[in-house]
NUDRENDREN-214812 format. One record per atom (N, C-alpha, C): x, y, z; atom name; residue number from 1. Coordinates in pm, whole numbers, plus 32768, in hexadecimal, padded with zeros to 4 digits. Example, Ala and Ser with C-alpha at 12.3 -4.5 7.8 and 13.67 -1.06 7.14 Angstrom:
# NUDRENDREN-214812
X, Y, Z, a, k
8527, 7DC7, 830C, N, 1
84CE, 7E3E, 830C, CA, 1
8528, 7EB6, 830C, C, 1
8505, 7F1F, 82C4, N, 2
8557, 7F96, 82CA, CA, 2
850A, 8003, 8313, C, 2
END
This chain:
# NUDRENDREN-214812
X, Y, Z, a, k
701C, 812A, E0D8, N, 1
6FF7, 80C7, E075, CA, 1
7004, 80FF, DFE7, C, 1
700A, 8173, DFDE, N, 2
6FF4, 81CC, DF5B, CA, 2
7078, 81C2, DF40, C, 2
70DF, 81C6, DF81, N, 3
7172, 81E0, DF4D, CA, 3
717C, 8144, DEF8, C, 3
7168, 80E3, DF46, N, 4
718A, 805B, DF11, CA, 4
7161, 8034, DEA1, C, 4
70BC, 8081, DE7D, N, 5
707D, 809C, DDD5, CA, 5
70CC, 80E0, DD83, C, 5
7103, 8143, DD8F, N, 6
714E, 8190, DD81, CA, 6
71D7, 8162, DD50, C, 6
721E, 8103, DDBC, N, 7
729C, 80B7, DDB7, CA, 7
7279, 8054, DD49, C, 7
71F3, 8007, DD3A, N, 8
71F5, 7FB3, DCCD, CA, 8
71F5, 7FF1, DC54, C, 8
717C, 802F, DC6C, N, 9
7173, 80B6, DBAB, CA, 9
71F7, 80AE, DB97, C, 9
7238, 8111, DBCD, N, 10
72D6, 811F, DBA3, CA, 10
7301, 80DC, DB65, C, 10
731F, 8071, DBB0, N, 11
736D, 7FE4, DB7F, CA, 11
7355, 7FC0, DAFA, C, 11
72CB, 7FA8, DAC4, N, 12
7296, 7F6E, DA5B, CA, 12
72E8, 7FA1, D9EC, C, 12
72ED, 802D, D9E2, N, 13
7330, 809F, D971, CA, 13
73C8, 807D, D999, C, 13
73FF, 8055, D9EB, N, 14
749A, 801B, D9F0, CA, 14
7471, 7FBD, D9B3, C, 14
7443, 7F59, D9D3, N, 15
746E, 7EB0, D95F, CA, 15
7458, 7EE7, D8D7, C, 15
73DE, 7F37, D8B0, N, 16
73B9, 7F30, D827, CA, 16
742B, 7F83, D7E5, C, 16
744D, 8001, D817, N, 17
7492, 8051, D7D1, CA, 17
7559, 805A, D809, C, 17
7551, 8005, D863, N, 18
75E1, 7FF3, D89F, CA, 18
760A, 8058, D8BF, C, 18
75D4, 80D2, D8E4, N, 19
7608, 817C, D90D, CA, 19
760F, 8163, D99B, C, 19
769D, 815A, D9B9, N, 20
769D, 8131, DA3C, CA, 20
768D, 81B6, DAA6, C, 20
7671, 823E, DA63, N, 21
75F6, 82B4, DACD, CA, 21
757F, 8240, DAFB, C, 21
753E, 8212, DAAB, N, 22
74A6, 81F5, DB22, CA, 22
74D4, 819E, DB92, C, 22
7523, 813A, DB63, N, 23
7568, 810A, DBE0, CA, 23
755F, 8152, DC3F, C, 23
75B7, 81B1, DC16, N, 24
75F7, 8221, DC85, CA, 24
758A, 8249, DCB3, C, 24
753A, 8279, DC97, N, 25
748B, 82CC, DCD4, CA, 25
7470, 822D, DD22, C, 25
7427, 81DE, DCF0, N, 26
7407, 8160, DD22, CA, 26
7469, 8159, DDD7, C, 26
74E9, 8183, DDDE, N, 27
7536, 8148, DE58, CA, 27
74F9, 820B, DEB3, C, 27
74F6, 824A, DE86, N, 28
74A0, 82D2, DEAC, CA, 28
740E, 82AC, DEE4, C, 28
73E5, 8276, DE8B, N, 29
7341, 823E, DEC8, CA, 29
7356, 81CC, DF29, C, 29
73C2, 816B, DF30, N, 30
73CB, 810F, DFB3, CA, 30
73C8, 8158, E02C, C, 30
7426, 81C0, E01A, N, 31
7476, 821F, E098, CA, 31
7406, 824C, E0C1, C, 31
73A2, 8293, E04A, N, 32
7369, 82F9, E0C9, CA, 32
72E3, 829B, E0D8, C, 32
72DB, 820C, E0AC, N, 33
7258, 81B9, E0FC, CA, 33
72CC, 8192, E18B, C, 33
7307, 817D, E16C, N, 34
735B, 8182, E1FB, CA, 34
7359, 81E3, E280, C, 34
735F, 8275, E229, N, 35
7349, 82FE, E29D, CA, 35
7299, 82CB, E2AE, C, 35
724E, 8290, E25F, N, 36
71D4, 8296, E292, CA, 36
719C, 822C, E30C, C, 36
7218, 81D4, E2EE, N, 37
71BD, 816C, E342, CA, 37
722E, 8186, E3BD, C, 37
7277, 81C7, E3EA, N, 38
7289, 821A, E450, CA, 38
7274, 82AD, E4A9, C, 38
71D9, 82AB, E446, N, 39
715A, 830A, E462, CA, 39
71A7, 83A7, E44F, C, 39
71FF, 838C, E3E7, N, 40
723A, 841C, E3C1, CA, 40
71A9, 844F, E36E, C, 40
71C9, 84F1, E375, N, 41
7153, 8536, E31B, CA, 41
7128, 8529, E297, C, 41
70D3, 8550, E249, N, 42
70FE, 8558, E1B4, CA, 42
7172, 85B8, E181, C, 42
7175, 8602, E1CE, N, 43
71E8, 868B, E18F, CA, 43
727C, 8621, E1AD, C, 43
729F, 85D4, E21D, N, 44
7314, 8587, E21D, CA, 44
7317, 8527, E1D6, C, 44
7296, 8502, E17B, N, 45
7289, 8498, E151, CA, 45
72C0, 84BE, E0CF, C, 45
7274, 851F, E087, N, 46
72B0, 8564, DFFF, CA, 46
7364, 8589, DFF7, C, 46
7383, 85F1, E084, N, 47
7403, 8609, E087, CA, 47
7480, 858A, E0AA, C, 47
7453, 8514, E0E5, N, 48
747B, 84B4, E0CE, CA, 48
7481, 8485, E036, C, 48
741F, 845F, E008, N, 49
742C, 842B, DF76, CA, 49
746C, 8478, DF0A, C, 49
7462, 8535, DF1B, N, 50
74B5, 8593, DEB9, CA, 50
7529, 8551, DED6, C, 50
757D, 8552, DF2F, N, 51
7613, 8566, DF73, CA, 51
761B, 84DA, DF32, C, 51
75EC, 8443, DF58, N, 52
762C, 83F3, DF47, CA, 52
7628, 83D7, DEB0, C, 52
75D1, 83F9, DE57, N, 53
75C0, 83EE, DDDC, CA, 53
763F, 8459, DD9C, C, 53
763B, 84B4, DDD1, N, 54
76AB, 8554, DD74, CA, 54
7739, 84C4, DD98, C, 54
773C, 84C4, DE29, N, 55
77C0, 8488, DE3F, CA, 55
77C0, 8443, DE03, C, 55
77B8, 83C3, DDD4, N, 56
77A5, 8358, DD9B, CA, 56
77D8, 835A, DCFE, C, 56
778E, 83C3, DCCE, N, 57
77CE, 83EA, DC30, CA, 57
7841, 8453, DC56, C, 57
7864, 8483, DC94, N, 58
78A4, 84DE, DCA9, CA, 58
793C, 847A, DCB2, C, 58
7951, 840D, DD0E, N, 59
79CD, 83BA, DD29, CA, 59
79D1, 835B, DCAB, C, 59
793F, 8313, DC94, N, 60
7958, 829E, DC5A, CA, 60
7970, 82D3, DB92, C, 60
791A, 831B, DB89, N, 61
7902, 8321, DAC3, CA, 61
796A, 8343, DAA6, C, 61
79EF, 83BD, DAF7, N, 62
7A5C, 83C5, DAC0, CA, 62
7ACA, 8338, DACF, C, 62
7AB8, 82F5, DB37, N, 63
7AE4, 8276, DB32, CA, 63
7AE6, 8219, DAAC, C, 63
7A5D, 8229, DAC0, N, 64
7A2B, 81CB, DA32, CA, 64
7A39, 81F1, D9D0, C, 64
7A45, 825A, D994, N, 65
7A54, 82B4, D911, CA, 65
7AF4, 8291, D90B, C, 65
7B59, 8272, D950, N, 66
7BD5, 82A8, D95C, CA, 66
7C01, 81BC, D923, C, 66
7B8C, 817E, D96D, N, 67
7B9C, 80F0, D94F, CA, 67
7B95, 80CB, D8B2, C, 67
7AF8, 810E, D877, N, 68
7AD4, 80E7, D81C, CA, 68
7B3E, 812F, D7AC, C, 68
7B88, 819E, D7B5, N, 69
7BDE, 81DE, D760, CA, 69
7C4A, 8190, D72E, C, 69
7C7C, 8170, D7A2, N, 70
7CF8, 80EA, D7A7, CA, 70
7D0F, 8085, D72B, C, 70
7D56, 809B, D70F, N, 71
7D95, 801A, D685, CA, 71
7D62, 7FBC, D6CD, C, 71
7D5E, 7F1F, D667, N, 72
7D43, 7EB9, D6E5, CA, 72
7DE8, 7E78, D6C9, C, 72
7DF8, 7E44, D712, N, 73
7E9F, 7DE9, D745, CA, 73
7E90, 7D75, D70B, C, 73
7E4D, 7D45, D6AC, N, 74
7E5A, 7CC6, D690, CA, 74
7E60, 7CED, D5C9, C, 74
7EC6, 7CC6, D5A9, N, 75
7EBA, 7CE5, D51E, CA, 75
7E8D, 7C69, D4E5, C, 75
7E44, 7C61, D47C, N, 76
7DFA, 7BE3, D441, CA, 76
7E1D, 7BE8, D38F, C, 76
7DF7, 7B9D, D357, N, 77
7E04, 7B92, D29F, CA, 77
7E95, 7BD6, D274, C, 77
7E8B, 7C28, D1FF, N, 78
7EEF, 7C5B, D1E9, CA, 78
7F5C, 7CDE, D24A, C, 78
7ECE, 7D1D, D2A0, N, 79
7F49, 7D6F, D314, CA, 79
7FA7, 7D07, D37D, C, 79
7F93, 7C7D, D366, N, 80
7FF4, 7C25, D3B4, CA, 80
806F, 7C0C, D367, C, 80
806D, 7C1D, D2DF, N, 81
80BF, 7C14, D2B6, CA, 81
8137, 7C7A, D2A0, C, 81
8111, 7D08, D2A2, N, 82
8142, 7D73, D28F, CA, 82
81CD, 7D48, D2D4, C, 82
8249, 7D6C, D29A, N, 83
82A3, 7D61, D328, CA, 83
82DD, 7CFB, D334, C, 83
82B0, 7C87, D2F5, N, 84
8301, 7C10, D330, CA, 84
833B, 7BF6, D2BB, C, 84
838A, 7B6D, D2D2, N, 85
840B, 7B5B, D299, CA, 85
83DB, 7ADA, D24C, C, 85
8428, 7ADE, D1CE, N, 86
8402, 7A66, D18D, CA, 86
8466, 7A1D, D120, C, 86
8472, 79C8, D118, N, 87
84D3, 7981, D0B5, CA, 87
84D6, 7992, D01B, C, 87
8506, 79A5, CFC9, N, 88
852C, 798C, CF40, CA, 88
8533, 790E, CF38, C, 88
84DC, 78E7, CEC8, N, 89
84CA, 7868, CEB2, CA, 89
84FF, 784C, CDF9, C, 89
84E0, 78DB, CDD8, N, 90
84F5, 78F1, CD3C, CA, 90
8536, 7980, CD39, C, 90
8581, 7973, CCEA, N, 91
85E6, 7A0B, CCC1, CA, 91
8535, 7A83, CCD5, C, 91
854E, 7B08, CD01, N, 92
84EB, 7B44, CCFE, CA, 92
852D, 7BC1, CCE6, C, 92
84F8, 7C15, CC7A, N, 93
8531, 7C87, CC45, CA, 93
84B0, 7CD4, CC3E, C, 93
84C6, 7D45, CBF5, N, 94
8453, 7D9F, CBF7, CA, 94
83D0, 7D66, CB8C, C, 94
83F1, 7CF5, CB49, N, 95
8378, 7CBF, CAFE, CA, 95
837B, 7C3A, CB3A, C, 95
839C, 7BF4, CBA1, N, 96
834B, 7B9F, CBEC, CA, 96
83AB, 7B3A, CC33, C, 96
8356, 7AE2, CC7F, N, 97
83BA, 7A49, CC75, CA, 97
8344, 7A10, CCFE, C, 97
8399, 79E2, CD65, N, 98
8354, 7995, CDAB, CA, 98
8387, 7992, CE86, C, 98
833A, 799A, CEB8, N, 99
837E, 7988, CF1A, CA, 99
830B, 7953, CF88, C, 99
837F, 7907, D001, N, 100
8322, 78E5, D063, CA, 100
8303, 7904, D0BB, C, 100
82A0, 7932, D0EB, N, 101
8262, 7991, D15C, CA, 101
8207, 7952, D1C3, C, 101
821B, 796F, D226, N, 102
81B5, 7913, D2B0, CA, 102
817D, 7877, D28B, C, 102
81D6, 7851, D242, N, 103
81CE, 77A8, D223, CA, 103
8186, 77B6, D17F, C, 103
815C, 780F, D159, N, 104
8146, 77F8, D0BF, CA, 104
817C, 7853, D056, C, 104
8160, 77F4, CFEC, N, 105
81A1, 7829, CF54, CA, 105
816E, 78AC, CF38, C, 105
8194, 792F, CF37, N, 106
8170, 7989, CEFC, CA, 106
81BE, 79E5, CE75, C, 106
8172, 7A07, CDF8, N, 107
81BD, 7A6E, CDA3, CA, 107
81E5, 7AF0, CDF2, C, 107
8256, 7B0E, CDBB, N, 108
8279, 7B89, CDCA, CA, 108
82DF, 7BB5, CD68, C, 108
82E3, 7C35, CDA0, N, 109
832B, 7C8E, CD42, CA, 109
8380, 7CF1, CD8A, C, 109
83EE, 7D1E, CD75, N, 110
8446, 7D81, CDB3, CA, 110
83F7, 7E16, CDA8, C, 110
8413, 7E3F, CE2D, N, 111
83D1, 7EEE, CE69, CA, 111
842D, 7F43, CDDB, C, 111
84E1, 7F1C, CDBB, N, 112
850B, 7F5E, CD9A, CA, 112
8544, 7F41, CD2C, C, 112
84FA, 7F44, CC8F, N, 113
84F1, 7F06, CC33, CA, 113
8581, 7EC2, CBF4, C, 113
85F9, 7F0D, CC00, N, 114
8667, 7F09, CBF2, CA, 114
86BF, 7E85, CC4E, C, 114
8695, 7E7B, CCA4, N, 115
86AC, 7E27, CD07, CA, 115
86A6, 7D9E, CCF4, C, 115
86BD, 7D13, CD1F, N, 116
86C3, 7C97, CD1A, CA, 116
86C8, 7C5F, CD82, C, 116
86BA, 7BFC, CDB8, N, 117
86A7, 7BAA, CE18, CA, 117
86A6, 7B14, CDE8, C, 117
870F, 7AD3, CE27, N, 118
875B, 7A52, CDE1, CA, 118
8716, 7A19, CE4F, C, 118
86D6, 795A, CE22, N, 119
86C3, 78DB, CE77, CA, 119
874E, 78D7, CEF9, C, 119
86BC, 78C1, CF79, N, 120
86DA, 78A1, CFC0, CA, 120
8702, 7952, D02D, C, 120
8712, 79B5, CFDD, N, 121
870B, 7A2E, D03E, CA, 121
8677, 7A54, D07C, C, 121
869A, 7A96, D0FA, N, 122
8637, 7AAF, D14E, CA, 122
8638, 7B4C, D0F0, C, 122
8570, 7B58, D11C, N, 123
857C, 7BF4, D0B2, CA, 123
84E6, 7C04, D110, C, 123
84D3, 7C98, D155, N, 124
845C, 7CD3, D194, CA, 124
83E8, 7CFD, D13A, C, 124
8366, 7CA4, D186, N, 125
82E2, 7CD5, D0DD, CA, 125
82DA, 7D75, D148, C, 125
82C7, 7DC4, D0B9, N, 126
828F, 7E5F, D0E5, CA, 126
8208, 7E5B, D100, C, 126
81E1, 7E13, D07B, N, 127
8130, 7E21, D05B, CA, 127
810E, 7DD4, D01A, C, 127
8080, 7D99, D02A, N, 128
804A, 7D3D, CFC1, CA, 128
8001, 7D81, CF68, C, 128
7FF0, 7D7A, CED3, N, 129
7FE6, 7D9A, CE93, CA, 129
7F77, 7D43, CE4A, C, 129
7F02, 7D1A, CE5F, N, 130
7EA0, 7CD6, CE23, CA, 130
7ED5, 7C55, CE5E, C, 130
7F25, 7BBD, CE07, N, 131
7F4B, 7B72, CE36, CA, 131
7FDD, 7B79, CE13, C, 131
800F, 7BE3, CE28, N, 132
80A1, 7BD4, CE0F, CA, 132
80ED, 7C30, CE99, C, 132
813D, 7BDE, CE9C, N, 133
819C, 7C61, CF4E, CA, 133
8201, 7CA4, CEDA, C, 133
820D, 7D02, CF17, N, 134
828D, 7D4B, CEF9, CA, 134
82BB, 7D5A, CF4E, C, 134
835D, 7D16, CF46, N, 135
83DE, 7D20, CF79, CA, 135
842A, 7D97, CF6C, C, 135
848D, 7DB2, CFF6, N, 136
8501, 7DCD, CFC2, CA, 136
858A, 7DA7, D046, C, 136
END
């Protein structure tokens, strides 16, 4: 009955603090109310709960450490734009003009000041730049 007190305590400090270790202890304290209510000892009861608790962080936290590191795959705001392709709508040189990008009007300006970009050419934004893309 003590493990299952035990299994709840745990738990509580997972929701509040999201450290998914007490979890891990918490599924340690199921196991060894488990060795207990199959009239295992206290010493199997503890060495049950070490082992499944070590294991537990031992497979899962490098798992999870290796998830939460991860870029996420969905680019949103201006990293959606990076990369894509967009229309000249207005001559755009290194001091400005106009072009159309994922269905709207945006300023821009050429990456390579020297450079031009005539209506109606396709030209790649590098970067947004406050509210302006730069092309080239």
């Amino acid at each position: 009955m003590w493990w299952l007190v035990a299994a709840v305590g745990l738990g509580i400090p997972l929701v509040v603090t999201a450290m998914p270790e007490f979890g891990m202890f918490a599924v340690g304290a199921v196991a060894a109310a488990i060795t207990a209510a199959l009239h295992g000892g206290m010493v199997a009861q503890v060495v049950v709960f070490a082992v499944v608790s070590v294991a537990l962080i031992a497979v899962v936290r490098p798992i999870a450490n290796r998830q939460r590191s991860r870029r996420p795959e969905l680019k949103s705001g201006i990293d959606a734009l990076r990369g894509r392709q967009a229309v000249v709508l207005e001559r755009v040189d290194g001091s400005g003009g106009r072009i159309k990008l994922a269905g709207e009007i945006w300023s821009a300006r050429a990456l390579d000041e020297e450079r031009a970009y005539e209506v109606g050419q396709h030209v790649d934004v590098v970067e947004i730049d406050g509210a302006t893309a730069v092309v080239m």
